[in-house]
PDB file with one MODEL, atoms N, CA, C and O in Angstrom:
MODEL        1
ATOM      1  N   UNK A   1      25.046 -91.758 -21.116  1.00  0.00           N
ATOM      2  CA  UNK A   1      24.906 -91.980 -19.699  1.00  0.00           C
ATOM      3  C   UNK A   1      23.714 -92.904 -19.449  1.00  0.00           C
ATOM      4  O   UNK A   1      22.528 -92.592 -19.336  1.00  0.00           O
ATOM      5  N   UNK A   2      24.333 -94.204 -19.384  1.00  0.00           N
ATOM      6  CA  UNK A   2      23.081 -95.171 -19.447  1.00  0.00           C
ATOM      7  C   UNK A   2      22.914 -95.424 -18.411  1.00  0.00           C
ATOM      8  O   UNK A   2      23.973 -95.513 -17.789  1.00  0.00           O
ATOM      9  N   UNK A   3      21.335 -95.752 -17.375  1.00  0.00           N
ATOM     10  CA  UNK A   3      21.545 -96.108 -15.832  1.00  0.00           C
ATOM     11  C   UNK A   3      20.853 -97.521 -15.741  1.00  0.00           C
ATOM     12  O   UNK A   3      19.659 -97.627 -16.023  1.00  0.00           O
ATOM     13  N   UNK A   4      21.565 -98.553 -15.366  1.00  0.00           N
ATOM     14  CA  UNK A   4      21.108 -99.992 -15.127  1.00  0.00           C
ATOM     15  C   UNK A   4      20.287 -99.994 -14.129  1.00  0.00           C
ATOM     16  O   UNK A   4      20.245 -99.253 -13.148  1.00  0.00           O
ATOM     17  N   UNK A   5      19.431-101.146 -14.529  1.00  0.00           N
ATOM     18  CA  UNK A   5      18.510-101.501 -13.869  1.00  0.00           C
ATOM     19  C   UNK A   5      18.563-101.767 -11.970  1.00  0.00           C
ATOM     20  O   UNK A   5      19.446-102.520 -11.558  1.00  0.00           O
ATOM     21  N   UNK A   6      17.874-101.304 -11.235  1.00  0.00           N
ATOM     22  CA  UNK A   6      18.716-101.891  -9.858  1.00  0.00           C
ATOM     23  C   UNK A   6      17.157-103.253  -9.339  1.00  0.00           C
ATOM     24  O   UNK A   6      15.926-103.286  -9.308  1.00  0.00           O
ATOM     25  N   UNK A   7      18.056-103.916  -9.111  1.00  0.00           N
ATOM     26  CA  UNK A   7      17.848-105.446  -8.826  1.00  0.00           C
ATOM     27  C   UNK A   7      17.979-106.055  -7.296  1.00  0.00           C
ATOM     28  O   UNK A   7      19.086-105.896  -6.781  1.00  0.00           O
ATOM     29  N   UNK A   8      17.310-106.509  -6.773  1.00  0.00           N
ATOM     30  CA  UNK A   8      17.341-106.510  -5.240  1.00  0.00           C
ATOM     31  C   UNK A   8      17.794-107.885  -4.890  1.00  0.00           C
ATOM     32  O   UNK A   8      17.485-108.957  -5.410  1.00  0.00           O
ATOM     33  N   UNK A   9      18.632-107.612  -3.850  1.00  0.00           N
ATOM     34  CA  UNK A   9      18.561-108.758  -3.658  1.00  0.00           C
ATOM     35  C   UNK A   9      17.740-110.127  -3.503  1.00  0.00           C
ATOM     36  O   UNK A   9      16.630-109.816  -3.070  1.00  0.00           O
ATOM     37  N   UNK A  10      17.827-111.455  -3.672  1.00  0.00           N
ATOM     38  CA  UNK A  10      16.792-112.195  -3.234  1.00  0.00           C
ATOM     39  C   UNK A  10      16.332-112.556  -1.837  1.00  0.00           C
ATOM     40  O   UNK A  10      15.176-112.737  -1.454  1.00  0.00           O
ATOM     41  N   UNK A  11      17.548-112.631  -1.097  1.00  0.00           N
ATOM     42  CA  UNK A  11      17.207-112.784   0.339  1.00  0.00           C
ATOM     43  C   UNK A  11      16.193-111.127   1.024  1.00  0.00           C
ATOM     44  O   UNK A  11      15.682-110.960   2.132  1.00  0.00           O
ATOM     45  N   UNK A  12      16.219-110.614   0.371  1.00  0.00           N
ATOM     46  CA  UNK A  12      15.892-109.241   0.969  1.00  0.00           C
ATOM     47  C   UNK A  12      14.473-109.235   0.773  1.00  0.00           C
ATOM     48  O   UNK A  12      13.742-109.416  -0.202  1.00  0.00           O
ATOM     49  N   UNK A  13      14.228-108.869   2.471  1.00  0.00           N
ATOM     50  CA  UNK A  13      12.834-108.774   2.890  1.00  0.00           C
ATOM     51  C   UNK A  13      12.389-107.374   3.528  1.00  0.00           C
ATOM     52  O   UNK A  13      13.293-106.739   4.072  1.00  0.00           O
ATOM     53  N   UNK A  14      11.259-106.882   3.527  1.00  0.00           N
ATOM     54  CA  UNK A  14      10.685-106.008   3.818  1.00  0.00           C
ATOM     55  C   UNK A  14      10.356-105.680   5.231  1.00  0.00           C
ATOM     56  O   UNK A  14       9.495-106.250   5.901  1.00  0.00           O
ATOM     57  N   UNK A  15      11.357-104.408   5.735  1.00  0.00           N
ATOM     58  CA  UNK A  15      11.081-103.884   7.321  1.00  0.00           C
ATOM     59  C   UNK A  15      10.046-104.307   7.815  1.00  0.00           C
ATOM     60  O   UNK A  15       9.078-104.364   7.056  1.00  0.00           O
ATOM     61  N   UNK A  16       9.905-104.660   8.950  1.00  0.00           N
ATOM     62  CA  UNK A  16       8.795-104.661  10.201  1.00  0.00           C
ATOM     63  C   UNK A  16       7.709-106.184   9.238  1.00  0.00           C
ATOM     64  O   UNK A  16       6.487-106.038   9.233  1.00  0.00           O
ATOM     65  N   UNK A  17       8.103-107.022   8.782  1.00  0.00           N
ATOM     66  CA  UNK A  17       7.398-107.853   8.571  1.00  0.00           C
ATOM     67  C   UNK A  17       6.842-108.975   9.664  1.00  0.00           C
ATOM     68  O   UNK A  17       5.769-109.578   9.677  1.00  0.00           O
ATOM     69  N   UNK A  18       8.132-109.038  10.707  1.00  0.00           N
ATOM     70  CA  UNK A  18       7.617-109.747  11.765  1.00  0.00           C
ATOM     71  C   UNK A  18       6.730-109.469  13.110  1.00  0.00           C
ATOM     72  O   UNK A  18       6.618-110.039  14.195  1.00  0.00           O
ATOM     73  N   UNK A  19       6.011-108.019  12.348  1.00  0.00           N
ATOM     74  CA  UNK A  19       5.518-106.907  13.296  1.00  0.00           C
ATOM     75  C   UNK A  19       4.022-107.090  12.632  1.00  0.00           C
ATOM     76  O   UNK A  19       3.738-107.262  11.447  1.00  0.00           O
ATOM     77  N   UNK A  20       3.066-106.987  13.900  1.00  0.00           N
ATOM     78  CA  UNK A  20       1.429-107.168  13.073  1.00  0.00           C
ATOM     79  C   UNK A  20       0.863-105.816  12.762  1.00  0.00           C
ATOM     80  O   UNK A  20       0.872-104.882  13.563  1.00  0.00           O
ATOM     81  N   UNK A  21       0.266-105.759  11.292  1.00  0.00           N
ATOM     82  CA  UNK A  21      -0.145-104.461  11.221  1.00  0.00           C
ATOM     83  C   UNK A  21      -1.225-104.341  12.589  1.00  0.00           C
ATOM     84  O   UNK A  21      -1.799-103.253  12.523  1.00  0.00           O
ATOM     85  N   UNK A  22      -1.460-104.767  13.237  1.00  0.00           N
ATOM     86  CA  UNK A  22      -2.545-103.930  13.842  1.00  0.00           C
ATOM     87  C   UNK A  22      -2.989-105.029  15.182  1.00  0.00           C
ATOM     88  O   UNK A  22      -3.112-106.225  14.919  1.00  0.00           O
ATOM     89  N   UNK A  23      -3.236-104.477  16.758  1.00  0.00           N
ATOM     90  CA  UNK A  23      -3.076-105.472  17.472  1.00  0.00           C
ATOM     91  C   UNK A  23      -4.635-105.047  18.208  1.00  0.00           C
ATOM     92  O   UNK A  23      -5.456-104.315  17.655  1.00  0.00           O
ATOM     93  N   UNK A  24      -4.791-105.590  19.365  1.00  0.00           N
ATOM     94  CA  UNK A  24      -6.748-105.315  19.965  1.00  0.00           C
ATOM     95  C   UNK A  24      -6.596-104.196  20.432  1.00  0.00           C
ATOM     96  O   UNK A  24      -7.653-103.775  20.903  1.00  0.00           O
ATOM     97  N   UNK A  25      -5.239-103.072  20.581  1.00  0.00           N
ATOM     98  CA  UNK A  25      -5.797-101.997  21.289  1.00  0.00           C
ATOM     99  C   UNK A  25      -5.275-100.679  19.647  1.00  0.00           C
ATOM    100  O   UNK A  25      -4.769 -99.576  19.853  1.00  0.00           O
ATOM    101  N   UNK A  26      -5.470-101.027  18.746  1.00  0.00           N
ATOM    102  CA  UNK A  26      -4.677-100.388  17.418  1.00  0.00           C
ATOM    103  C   UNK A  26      -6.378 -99.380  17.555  1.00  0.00           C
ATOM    104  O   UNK A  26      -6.197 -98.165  17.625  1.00  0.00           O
ATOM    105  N   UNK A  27      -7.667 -99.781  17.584  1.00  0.00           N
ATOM    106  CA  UNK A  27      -8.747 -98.949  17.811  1.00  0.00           C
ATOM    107  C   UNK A  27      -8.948 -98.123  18.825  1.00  0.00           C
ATOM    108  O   UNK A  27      -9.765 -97.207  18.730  1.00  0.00           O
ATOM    109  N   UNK A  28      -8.406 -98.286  19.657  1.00  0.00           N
ATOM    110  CA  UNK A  28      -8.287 -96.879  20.791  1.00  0.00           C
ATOM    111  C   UNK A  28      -7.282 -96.430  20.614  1.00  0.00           C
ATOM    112  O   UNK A  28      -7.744 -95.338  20.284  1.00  0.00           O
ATOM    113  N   UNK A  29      -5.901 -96.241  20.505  1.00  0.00           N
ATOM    114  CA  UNK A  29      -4.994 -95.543  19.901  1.00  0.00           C
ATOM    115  C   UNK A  29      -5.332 -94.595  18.536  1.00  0.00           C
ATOM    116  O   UNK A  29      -4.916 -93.442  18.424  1.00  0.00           O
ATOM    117  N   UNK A  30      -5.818 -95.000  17.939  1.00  0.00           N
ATOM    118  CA  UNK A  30      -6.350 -94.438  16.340  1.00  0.00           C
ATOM    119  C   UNK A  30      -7.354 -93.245  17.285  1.00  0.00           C
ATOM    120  O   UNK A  30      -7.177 -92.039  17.112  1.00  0.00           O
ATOM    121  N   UNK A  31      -8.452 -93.802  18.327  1.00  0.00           N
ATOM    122  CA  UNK A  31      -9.416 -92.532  18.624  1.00  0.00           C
ATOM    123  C   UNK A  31      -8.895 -92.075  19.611  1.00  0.00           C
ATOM    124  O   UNK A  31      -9.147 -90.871  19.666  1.00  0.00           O
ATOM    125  N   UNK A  32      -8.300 -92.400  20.423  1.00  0.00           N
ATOM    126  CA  UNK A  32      -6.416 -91.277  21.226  1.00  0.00           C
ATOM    127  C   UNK A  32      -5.960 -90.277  20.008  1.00  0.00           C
ATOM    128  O   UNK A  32      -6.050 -89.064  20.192  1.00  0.00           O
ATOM    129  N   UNK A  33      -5.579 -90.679  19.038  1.00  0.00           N
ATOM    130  CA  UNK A  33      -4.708 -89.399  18.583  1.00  0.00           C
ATOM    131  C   UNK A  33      -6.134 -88.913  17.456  1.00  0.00           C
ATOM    132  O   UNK A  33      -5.795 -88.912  16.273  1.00  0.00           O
ATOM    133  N   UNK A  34      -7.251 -88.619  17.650  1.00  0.00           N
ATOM    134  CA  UNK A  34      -7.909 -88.097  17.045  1.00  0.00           C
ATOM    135  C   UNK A  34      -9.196 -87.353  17.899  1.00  0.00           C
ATOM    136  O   UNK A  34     -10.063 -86.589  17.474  1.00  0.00           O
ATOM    137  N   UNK A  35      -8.980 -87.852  19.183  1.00  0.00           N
ATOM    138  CA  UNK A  35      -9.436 -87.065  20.443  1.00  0.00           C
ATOM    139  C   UNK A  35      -9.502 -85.559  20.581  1.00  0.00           C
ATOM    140  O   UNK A  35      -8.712 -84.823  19.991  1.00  0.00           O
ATOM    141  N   UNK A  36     -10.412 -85.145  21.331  1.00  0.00           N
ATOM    142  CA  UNK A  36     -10.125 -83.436  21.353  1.00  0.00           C
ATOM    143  C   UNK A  36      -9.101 -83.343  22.526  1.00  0.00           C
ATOM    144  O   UNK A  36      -8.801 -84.023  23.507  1.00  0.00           O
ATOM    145  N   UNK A  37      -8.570 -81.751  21.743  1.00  0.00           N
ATOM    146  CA  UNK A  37      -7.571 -81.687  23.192  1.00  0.00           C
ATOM    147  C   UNK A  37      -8.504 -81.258  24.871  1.00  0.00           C
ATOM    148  O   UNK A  37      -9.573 -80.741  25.194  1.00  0.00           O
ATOM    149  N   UNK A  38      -7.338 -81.836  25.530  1.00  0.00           N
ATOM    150  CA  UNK A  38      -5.984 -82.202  25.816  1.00  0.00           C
ATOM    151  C   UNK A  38      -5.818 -83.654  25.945  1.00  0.00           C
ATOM    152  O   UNK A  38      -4.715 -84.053  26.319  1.00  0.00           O
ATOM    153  N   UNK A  39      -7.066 -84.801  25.605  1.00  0.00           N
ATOM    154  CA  UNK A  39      -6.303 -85.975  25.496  1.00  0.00           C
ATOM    155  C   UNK A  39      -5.840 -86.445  24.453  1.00  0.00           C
ATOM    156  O   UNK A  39      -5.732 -87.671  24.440  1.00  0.00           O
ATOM    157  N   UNK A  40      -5.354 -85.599  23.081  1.00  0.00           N
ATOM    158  CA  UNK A  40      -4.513 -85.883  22.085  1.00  0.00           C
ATOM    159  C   UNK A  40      -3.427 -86.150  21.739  1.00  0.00           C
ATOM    160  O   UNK A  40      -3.003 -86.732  20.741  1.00  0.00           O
ATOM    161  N   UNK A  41      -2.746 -85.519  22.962  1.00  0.00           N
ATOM    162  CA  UNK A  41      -1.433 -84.374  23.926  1.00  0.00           C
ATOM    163  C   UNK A  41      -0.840 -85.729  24.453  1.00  0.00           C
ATOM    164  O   UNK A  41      -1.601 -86.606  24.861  1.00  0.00           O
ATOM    165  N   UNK A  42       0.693 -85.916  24.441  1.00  0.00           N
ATOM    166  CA  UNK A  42       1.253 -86.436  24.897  1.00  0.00           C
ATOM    167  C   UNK A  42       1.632 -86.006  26.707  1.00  0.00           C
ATOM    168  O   UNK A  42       1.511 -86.727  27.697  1.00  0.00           O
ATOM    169  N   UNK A  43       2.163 -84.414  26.595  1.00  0.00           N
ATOM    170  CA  UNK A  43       2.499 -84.252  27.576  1.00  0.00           C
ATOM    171  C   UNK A  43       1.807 -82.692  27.757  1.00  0.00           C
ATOM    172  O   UNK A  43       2.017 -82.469  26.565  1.00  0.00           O
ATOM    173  N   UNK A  44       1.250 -81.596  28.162  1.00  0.00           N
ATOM    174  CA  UNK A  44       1.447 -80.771  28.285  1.00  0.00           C
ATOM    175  C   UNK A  44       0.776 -80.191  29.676  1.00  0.00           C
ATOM    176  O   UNK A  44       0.497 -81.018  30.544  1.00  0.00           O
ATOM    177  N   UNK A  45       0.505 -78.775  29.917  1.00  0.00           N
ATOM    178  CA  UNK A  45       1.072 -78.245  30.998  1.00  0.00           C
ATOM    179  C   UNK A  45      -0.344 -78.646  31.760  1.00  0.00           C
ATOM    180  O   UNK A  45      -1.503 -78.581  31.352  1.00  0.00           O
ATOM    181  N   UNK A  46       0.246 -79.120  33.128  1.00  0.00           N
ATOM    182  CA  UNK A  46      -1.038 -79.240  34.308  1.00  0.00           C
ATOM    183  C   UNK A  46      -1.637 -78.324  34.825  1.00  0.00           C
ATOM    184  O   UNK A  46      -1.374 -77.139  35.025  1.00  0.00           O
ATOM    185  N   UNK A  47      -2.738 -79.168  35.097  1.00  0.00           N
ATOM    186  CA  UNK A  47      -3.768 -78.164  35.650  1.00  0.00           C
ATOM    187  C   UNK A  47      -4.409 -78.396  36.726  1.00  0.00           C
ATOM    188  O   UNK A  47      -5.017 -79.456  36.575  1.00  0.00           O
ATOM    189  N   UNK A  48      -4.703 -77.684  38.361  1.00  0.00           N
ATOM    190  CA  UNK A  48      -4.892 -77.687  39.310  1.00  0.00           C
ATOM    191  C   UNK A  48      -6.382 -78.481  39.040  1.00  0.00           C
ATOM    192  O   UNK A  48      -6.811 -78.458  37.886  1.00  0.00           O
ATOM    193  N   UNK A  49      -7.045 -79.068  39.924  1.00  0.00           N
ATOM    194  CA  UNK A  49      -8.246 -79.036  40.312  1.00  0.00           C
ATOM    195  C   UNK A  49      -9.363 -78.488  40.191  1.00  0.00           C
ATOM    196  O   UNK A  49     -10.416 -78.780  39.625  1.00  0.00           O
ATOM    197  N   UNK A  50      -8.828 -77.277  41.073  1.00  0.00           N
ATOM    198  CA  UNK A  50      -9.209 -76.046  41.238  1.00  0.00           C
ATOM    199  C   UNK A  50      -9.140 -74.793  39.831  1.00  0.00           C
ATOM    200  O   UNK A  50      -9.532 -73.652  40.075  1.00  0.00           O
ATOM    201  N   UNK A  51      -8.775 -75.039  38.837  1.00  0.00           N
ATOM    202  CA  UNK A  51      -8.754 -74.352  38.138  1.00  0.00           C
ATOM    203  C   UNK A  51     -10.263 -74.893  36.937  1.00  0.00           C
ATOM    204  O   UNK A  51     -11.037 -74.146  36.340  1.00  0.00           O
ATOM    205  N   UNK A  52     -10.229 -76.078  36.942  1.00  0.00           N
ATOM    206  CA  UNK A  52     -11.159 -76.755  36.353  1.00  0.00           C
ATOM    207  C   UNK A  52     -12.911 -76.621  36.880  1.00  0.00           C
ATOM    208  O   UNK A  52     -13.494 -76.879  37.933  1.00  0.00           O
ATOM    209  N   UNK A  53     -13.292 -76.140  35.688  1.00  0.00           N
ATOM    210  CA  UNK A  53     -14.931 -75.418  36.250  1.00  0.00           C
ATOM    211  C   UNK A  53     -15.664 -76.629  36.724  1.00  0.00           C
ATOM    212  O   UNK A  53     -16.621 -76.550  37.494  1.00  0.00           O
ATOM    213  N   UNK A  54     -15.239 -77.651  36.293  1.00  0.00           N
ATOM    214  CA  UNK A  54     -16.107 -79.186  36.692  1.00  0.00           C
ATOM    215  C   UNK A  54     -16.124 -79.075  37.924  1.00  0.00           C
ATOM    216  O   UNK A  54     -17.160 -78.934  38.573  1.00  0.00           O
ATOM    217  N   UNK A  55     -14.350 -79.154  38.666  1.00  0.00           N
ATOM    218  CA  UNK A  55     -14.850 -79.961  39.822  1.00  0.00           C
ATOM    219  C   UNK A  55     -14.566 -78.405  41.267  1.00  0.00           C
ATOM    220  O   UNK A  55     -14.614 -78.325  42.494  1.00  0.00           O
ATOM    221  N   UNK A  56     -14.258 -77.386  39.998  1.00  0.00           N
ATOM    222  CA  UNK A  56     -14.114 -76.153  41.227  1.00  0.00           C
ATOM    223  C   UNK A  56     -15.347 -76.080  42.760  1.00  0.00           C
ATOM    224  O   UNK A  56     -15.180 -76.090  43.980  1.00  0.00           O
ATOM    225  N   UNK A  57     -16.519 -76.012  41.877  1.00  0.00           N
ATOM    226  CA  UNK A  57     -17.320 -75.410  43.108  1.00  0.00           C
ATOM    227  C   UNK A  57     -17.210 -76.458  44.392  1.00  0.00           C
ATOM    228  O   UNK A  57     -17.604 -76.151  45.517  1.00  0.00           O
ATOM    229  N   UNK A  58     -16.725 -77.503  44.121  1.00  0.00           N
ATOM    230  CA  UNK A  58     -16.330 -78.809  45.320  1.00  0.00           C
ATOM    231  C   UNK A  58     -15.419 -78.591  45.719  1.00  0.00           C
ATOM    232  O   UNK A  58     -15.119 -79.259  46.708  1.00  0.00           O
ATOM    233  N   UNK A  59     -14.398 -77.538  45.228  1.00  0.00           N
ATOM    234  CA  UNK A  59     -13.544 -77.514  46.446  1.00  0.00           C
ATOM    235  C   UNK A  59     -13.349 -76.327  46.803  1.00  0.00           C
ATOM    236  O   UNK A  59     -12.268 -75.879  47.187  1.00  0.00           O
ATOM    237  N   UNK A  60     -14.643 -75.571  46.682  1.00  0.00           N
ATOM    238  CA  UNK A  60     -14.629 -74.022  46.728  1.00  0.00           C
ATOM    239  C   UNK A  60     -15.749 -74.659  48.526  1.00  0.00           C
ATOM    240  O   UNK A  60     -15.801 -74.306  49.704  1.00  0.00           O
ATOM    241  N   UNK A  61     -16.200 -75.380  47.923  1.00  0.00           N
ATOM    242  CA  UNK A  61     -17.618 -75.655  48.957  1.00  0.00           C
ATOM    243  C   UNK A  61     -16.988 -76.102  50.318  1.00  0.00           C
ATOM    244  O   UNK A  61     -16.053 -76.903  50.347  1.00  0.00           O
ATOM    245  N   UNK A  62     -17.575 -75.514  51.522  1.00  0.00           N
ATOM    246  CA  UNK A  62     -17.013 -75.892  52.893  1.00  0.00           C
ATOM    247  C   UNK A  62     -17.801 -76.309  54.112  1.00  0.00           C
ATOM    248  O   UNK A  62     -18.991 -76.002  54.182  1.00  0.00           O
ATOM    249  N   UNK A  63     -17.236 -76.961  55.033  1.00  0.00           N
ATOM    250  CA  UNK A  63     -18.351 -77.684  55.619  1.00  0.00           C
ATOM    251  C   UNK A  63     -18.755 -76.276  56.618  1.00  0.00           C
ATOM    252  O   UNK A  63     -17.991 -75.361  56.925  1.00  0.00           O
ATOM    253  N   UNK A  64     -20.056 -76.426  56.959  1.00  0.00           N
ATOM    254  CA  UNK A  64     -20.294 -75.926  58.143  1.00  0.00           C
ATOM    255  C   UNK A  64     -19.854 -75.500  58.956  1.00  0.00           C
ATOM    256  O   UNK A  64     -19.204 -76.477  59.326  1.00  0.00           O
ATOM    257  N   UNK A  65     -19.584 -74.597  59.784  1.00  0.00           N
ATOM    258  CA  UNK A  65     -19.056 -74.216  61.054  1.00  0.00           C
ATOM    259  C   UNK A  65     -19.387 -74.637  62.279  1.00  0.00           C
ATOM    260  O   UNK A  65     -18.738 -74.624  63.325  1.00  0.00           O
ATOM    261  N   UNK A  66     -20.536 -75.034  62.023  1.00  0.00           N
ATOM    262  CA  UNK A  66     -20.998 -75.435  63.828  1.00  0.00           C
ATOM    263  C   UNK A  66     -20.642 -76.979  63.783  1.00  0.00           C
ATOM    264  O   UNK A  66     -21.196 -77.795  64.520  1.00  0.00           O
ATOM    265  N   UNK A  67     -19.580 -77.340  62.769  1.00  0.00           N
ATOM    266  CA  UNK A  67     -19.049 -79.096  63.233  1.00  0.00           C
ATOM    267  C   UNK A  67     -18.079 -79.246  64.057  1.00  0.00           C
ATOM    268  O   UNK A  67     -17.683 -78.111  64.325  1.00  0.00           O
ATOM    269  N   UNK A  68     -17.512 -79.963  64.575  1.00  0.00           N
ATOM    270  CA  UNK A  68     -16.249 -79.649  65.259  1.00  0.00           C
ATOM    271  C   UNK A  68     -14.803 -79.743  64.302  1.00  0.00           C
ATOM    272  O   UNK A  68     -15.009 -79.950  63.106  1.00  0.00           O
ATOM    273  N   UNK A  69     -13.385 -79.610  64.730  1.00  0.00           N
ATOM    274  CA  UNK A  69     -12.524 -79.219  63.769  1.00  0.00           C
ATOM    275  C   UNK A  69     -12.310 -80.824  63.267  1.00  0.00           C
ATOM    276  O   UNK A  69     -11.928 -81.204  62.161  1.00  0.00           O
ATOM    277  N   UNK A  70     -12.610 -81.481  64.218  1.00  0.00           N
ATOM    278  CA  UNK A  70     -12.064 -82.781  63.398  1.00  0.00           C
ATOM    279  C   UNK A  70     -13.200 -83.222  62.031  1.00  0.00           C
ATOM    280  O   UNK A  70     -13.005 -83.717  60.921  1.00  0.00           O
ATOM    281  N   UNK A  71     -14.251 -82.829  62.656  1.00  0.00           N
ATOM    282  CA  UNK A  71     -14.870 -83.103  61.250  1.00  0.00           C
ATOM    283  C   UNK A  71     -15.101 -82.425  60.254  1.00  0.00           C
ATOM    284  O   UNK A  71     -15.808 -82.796  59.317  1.00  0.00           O
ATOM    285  N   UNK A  72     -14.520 -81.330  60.341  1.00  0.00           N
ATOM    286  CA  UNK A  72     -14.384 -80.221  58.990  1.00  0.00           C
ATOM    287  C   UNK A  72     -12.736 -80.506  58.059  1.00  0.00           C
ATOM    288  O   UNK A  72     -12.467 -80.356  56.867  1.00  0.00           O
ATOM    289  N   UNK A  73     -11.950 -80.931  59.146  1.00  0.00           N
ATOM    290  CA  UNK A  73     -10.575 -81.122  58.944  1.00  0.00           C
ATOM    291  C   UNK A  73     -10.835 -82.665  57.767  1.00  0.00           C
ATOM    292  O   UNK A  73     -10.359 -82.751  56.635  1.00  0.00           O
ATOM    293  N   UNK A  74     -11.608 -83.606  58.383  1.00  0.00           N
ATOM    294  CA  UNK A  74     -12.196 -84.320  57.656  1.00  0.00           C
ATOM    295  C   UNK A  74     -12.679 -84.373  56.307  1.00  0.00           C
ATOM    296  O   UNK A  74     -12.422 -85.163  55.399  1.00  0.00           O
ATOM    297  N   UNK A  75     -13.424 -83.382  56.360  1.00  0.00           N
ATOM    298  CA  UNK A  75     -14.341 -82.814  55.281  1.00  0.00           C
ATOM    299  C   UNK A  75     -13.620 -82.399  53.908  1.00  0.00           C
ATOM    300  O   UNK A  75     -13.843 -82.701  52.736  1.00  0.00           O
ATOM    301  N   UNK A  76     -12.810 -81.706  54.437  1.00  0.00           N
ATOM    302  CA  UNK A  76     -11.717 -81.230  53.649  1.00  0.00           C
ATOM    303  C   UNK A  76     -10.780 -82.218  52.943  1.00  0.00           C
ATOM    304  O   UNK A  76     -10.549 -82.193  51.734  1.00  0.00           O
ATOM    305  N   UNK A  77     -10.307 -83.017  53.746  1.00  0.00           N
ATOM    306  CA  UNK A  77      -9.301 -84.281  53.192  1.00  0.00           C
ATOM    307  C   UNK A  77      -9.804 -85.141  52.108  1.00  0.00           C
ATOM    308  O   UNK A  77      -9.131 -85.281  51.087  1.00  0.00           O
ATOM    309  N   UNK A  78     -11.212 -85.866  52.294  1.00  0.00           N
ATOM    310  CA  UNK A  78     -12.122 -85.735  51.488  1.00  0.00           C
ATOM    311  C   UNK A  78     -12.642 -85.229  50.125  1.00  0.00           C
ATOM    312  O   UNK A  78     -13.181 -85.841  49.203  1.00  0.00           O
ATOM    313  N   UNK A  79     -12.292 -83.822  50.284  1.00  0.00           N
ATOM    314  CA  UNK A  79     -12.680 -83.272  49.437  1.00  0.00           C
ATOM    315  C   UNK A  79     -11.231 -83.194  48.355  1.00  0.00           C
ATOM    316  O   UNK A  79     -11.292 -83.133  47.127  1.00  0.00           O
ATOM    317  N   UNK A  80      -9.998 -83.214  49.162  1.00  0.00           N
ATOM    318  CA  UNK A  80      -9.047 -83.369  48.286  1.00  0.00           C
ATOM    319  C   UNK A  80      -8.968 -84.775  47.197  1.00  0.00           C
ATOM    320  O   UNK A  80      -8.536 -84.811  46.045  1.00  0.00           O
ATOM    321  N   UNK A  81      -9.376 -85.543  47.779  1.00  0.00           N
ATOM    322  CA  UNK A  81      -8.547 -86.956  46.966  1.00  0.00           C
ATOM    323  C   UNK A  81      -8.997 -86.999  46.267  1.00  0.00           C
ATOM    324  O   UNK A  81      -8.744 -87.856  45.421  1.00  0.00           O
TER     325      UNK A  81
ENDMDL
END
């Protein structure tokens, strides 16, 4: 059981050759998928605002009472975006 040699064709060239190993953003991608989570993460589950200790106490925080409603109503809108 003799097995011959296998021989390639000559025209035959090697996948993705007309593709550059590596382009100006190949260095932030590389420290993207080596990031801590959750920016490692393609997709996963959201998270309120408000659940986040950073920016909680800002939207825990409320204006004054002695403003009038338009400017607390204000205050608030504000505080969302």
């Amino acid at each position: 059981n003799e097995e011959e040699e296998f021989v390639l064709p000559e025209e035959f060239e090697p996948l993705l050759t007309g593709v550059p190993l590596y382009t100006d953003d190949t260095a932030n991608v590389i420290a993207l998928v080596w990031a801590p989570r959750p920016f490692n993460r393609r997709s996963d589950r959201t998270r309120r605002a408000l659940d986040i200790s950073l920016v909680k106490s800002c939207y825990l925080e409320h204006c004054p009472s002695e403003h009038p409603v338009k400017v607390r109503v204000s205050y608030q809108k504000l505080l969302k975006c």
